[in-house]
MARFIDO-945197 format. One line per field, with one value per residue (C-alpha): chain; x negated, y, z negated. Coordinates in nm, 3 decimals, padded with zeros to 5 digits. Layout:
# MARFIDO-945197
c A|...
c1 X|...
c2 Y|...
c3 Z|...
//
This chain:
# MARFIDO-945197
c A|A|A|A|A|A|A|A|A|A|A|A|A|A|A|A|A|A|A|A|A|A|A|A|A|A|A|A|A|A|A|A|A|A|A|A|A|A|A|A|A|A|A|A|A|A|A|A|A|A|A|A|A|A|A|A|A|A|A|A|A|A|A|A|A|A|A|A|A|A|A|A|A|A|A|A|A|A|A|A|A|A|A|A|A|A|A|A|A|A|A|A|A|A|A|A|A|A|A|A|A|A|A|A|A|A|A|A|A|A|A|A|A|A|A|A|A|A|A|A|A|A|A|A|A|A|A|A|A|A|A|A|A|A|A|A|A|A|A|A|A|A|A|A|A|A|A|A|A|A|A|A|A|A|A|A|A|A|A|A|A|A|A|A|A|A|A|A|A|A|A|A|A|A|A|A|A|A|A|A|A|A|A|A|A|A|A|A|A|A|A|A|A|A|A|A|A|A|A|A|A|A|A|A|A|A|A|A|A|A|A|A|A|A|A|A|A|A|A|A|A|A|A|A|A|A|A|A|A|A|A|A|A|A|A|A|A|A|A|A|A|A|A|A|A|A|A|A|A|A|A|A|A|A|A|A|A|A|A|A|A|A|A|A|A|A|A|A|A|A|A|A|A|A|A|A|A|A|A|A|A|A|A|A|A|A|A|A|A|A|A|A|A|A|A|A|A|A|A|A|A|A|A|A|A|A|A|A|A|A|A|A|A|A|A|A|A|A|A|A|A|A|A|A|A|A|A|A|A|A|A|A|A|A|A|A|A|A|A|A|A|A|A|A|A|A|A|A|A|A|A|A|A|A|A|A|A|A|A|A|A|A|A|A|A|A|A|A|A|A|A|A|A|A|A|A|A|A|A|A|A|A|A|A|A|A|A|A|A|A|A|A|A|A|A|A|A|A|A|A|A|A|A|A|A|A|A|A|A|A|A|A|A|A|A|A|A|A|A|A|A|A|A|A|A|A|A|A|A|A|A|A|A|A|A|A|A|A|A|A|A|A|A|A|A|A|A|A|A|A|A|A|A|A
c1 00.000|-00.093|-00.320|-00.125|-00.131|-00.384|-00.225|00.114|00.229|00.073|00.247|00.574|00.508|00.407|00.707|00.921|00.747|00.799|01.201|01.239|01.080|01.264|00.965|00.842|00.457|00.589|00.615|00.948|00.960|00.819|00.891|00.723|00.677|00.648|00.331|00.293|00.237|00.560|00.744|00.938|00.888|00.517|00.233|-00.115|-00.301|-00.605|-00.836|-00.678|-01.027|-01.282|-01.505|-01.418|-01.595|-01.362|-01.450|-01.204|-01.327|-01.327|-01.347|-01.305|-01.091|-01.058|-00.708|-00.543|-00.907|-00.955|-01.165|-00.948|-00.998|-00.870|-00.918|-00.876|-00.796|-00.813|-00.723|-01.058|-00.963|-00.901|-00.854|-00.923|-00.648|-00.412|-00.158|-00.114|00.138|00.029|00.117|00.142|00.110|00.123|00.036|00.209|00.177|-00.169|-00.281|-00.513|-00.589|-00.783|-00.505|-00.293|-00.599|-00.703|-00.354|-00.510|-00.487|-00.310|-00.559|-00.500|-00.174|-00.023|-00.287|-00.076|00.211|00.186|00.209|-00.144|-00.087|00.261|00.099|-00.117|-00.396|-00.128|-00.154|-00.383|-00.273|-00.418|-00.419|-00.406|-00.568|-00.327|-00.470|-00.482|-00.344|-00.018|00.206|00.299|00.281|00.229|00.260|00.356|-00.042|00.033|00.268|00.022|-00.278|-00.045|-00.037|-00.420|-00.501|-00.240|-00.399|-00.776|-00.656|-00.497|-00.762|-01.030|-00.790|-00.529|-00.145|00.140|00.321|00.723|00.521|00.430|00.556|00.519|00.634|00.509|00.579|00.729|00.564|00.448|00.829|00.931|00.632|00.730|01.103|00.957|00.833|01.150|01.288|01.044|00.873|01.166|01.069|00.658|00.783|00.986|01.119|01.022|01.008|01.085|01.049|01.177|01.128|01.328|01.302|00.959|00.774|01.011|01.253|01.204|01.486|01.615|01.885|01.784|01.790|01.514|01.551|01.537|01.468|01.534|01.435|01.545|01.567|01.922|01.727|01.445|01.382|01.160|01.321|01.699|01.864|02.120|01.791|01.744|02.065|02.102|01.827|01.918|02.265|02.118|01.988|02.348|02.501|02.181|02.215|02.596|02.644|02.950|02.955|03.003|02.896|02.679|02.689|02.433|02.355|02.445|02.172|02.086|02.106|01.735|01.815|01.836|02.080|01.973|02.268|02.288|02.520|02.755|02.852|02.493|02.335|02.228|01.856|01.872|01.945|01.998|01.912|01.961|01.763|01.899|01.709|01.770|01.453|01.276|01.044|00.818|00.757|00.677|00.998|00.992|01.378|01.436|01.210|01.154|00.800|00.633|00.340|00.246|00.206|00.542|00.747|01.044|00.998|00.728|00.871|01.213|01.025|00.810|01.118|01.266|00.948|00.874|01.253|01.204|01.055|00.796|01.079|01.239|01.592|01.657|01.720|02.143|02.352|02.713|02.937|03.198|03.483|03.813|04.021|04.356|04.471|04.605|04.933|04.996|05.167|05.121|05.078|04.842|04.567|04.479|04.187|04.178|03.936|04.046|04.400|04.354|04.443|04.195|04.216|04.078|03.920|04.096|04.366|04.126|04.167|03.800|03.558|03.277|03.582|03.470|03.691|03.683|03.936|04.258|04.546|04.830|05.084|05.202|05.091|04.936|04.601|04.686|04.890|04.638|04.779|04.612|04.545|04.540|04.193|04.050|04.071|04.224|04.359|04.496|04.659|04.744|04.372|04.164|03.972|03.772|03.435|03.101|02.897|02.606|02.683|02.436|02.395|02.242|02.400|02.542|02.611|02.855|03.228|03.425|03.718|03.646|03.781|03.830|03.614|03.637|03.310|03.193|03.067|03.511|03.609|03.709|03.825|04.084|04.007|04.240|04.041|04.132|03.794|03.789|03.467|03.294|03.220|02.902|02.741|02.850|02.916|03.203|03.413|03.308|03.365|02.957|02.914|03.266|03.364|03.738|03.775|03.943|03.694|03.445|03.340|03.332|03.040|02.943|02.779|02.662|02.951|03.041|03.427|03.395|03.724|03.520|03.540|03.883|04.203|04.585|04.895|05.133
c2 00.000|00.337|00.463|00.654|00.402|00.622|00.957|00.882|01.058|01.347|01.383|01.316|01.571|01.832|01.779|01.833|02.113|02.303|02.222|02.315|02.667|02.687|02.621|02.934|02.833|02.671|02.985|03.101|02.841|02.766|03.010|03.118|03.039|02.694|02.570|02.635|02.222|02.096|01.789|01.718|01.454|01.264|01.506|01.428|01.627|01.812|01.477|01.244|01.120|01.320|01.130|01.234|01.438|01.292|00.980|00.858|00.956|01.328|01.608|01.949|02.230|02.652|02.738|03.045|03.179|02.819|02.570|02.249|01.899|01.573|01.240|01.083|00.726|00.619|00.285|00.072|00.004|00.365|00.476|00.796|00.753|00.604|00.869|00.762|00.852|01.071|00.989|01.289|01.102|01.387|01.311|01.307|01.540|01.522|01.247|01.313|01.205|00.910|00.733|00.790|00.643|00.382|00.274|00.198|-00.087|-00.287|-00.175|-00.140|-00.291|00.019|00.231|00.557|00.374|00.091|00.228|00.190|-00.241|-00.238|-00.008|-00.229|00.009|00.185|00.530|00.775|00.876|01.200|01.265|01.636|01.718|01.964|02.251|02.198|01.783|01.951|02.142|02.429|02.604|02.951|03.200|02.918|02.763|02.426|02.436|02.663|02.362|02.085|02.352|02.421|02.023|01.965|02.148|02.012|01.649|01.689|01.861|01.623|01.286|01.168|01.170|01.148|01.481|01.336|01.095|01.284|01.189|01.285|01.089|01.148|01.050|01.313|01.610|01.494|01.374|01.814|01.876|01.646|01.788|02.137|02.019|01.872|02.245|02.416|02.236|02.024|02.099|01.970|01.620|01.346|01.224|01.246|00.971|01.159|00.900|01.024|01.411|01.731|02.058|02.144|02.348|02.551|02.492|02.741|02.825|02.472|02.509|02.232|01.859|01.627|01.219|01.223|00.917|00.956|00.678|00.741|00.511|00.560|00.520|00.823|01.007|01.284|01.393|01.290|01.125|01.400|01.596|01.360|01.338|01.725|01.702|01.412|01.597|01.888|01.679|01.509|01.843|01.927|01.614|01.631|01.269|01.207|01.258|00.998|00.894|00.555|00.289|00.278|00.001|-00.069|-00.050|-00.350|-00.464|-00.458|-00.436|-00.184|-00.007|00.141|00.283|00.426|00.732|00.737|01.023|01.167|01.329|01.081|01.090|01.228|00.971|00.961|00.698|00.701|00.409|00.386|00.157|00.005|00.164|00.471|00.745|00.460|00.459|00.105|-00.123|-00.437|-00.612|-00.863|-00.654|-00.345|-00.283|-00.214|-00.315|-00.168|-00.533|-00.669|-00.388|-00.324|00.042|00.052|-00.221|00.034|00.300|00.174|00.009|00.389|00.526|00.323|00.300|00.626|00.619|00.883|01.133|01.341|01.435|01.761|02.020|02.035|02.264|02.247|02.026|02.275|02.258|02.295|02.682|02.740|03.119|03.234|03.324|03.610|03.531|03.518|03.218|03.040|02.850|02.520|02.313|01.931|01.838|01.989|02.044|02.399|02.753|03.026|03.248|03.621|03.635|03.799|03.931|04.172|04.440|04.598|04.558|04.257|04.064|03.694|03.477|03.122|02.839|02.833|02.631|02.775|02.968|03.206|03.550|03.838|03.716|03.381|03.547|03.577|03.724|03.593|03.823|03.864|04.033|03.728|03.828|03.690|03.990|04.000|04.273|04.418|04.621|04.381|04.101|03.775|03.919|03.713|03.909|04.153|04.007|03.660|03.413|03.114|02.832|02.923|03.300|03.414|03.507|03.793|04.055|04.398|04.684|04.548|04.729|04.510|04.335|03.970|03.870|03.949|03.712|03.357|03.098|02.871|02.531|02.224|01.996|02.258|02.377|02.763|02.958|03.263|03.379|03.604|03.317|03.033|02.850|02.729|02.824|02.527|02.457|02.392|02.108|01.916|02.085|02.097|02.281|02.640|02.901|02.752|03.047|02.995|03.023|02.947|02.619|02.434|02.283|01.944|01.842|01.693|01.770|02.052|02.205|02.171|02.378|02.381|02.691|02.638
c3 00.000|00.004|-00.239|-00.441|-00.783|-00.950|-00.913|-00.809|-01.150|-01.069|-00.763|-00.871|-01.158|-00.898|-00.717|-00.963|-01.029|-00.654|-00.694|-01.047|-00.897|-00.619|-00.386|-00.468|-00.364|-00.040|00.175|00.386|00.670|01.007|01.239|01.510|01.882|02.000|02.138|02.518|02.534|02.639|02.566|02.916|03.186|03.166|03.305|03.239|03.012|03.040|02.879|03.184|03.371|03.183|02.978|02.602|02.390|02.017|01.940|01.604|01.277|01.090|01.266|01.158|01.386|01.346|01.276|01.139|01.056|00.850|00.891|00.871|00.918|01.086|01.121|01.501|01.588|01.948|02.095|02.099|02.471|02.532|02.877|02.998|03.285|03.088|02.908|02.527|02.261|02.071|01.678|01.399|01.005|00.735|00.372|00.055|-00.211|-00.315|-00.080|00.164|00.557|00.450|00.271|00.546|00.787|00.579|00.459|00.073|-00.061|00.160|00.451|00.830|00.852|00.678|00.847|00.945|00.741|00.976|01.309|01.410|01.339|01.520|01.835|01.950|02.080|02.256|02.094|01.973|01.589|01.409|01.035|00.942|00.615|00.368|00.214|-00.187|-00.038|00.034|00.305|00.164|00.540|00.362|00.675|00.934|00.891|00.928|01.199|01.371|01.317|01.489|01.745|01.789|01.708|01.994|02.230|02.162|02.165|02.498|02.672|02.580|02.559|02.804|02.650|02.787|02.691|02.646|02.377|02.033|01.755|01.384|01.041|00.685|00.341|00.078|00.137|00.424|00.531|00.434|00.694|00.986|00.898|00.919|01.296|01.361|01.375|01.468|01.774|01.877|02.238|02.171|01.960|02.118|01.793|01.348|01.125|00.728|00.415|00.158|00.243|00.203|00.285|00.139|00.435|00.577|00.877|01.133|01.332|01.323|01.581|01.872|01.900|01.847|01.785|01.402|01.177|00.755|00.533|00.159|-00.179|-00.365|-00.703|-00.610|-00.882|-00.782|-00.442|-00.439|-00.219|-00.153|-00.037|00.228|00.341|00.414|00.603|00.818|00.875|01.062|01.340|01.298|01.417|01.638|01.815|01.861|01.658|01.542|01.177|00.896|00.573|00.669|00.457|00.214|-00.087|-00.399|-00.669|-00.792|-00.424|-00.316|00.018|00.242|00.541|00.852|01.045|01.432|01.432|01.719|01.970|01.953|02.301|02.520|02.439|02.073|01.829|01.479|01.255|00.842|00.697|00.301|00.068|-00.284|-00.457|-00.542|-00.457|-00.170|00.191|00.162|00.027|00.033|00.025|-00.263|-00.499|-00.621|-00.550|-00.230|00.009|00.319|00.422|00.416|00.468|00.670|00.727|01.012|01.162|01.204|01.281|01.510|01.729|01.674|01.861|02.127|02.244|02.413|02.750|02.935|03.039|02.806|02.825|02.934|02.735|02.651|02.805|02.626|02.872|03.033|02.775|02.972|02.858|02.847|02.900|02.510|02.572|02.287|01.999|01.618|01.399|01.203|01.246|01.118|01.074|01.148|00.953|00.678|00.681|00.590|00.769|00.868|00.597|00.545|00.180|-00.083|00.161|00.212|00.453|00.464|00.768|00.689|00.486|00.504|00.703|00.512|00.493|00.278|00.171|00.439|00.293|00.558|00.431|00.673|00.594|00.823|01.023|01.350|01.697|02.027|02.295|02.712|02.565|02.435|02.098|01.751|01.583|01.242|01.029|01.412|01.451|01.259|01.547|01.408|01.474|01.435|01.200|01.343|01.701|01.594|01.832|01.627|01.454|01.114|01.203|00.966|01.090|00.906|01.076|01.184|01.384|01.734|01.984|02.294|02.225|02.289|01.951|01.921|02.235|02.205|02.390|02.314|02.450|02.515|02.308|01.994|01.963|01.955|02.174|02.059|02.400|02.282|02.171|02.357|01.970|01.841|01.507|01.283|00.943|00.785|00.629|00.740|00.413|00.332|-00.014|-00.012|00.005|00.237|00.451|00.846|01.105|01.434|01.545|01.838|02.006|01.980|01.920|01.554|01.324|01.181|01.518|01.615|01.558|01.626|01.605|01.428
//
């Protein structure tokens, strides 16, 4: 297993420590532009028939004005005109790259937690080093090193660019998470054991194939931490949403589900196991060994099932309209059973607009228009706040003034358009207790999404 036995206290101590503060120490995210290296159909990099220059072992790289290092493993048949995958494994919480290289105590066959056995020579891996054995990405600097150790990998070695990948355990799960968001155009697909959101997010708004693994008994980073992370790539990815099965404790087994309805080419996978805080279970126990486990076997399969094209990016499949014929009613949510509600009856520009037991009163009351707009009160239009385009955008009512972030389109599956953004009026979270406050989010016809007059 890894080599954690020693100080595997100490890291569960520390990360108690960053949630109990709020991850104050962990910086505010991962923005920041994505790396020029895109992730689309196969195109041979730079390193395709040159004779390399990195040869596996430690090697240290400038980023962000730092010197940082790395540790390299090539195929020992490498071939400089054959593209490889390229294979991201981030640390835990005061691990370092050697554990994840050497795979501790149980050796090579949980080398970069077992990919580098179930690979076959068929990919190049890289182990990043954390500053203070951690991912804090203070300022975007760790994002900004996969960036700079992308680009002198490919020009000296030959990958195939629709092939990088990235998995890590705890901390290092938060940091291939934070990559999930932010370079979900450079990665083909994550792996996250037992992460959460520890290194920021980024903007966090487009699909990438997503993997979680998480132990209902973990103790340091909660399940429910896991779960909120997997359910962004849910919505990302356009998956239908559920609550998998997961098992009992007591169990010792595990459940790996496939969500349904996702993007063709963006999966979603939620891998739930009868233990704790472990990339390593083993079923019928509660220990672990990097040996026997299921997990790289699963994650492996999850990686290689994805060929050398990439999908291309989503465009929103044209929703069919239907022309609002004016008339006032309310509005109802399927998923929730609720009406579309204007907080506190207010009357006041910025008022929230959330979801409410119906009752009939003029905050409910909304008026469709030849103008594409939902007016209430008579001169009050649903109005997505500060005219945002991005997922999660806050809705509220305002004075109309004719503009799009104030148009919306009614569509026959129920789903509702703001035409500004191109987003639809979604409940977050599939929540259905009164209050919850509306937003905007990526189309994709769940229950949370849909709406009917009545």
């Amino acid at each position: 297993m890894p080599k954690r036995g020693s100080f595997f206290g100490a890291i569960a101590v520390a990360a108690l420590l960053v949630l109990a503060t709020g991850h104050a120490a962990l910086g505010d995210g991962a923005g920041g532009s994505t790396s020029s290296a895109g992730a689309g159909a196969l195109a041979p990099t730079a390193g395709c028939g040159r004779t390399p220059t990195l040869a596996s072992g430690t090697h240290t790289i400038q980023s962000g004005g730092k010197s940082r290092s790395f540790i390299l493993r090539t195929p020992d048949n490498y071939n400089n005109t054959t593209p490889y995958r390229l294979i991201f494994g981030f640390h835990w919480r005061g691990g370092t790259a050697a554990d994840v290289d050497s795979g501790g105590t149980s050796g090579y066959p949980w080398s970069f937690y077992g990919l580098r056995q179930m690979s076959n020579n068929g990919a190049i891996f890289v182990a990043p080093q954390g500053i203070g054995n951690g991912w804090a990405n203070s300022g975007n600097e760790d994002v900004t090193l996969v960036d700079d150790l992308i680009g002198r990998i490919e020009a000296d070695l030959c990958v195939d660019t629709s092939q990088r990948f990235a998995l890590g355990f705890s901390y290092g799960g938060g940091m291939s998470y934070s990559l999930a968001c932010s370079r979900a155009t450079v990665f083909r697909a994550v792996a996250v054991y037992a992460g959460a959101q520890l290194s920021g997010c980024g903007d966090g708004t487009q699909p990438i194939a997503y993997m979680g693994l998480h132990g209902i008994g973990d103790s340091v980073l909660d399940i429910s931490q896991g779960r909120s992370l997997r359910d962004r790539f849910v919505r990302n990815n356009g998956c239908t949403a559920q609550n998998p099965p997961e098992p009992g404790p007591g169990s010792r087994t595990h459940t790996t589900t496939a969500y349904s309805g996702c993007r063709a080419g963006y999966p979603v996978v939620w891998a739930a196991f009868d233990n704790g805080h472990m990339p390593g279970p083993v079923d019928g126990t509660y220990t672990e060994s990097g040996i026997t486990t299921w997990t790289k076997g699963e994650v492996w399969r999850f990686f290689s099932q994805f060929g050398t094209t990439r999908p291309p990016d989503p465009t929103p499949t044209p929703t069919p309209t239907v022309t609002p014929t004016p008339g006032t009613g309310a509005i109802r949510g399927a998923g929730s059973g609720r009406c579309l509600d204007v907080s506190g009856v207010s009357q006041a520009n910025g008022a929230q607009v959330q979801i409410w037991d119906c009752n009939g009163q003029a905050n409910q009351r909304w008026t469709t228009t030849g103008a594409g707009e939902l007016r209430v009160y008579g001169n009050k239009c649903l109005d997505v706040a500060n005219q945002g385009t991005a997922n999660g955008a806050l809705v509220q009512i305002w004075d109309c003034n004719g503009q799009n972030n104030q148009k919306w389109r009614l569509n026959t599956d129920g789903t509702i358009t703001a035409v500004g953004a191109s987003k639809c009026l979604d409940v977050p979270g599939n929540a259905t207790a009164n209050g919850v406050k509306l937003a905007i989010w990526t189309c994709n016809g769940a229950a949370n999404q849909r709406w009917t007059r009545t």
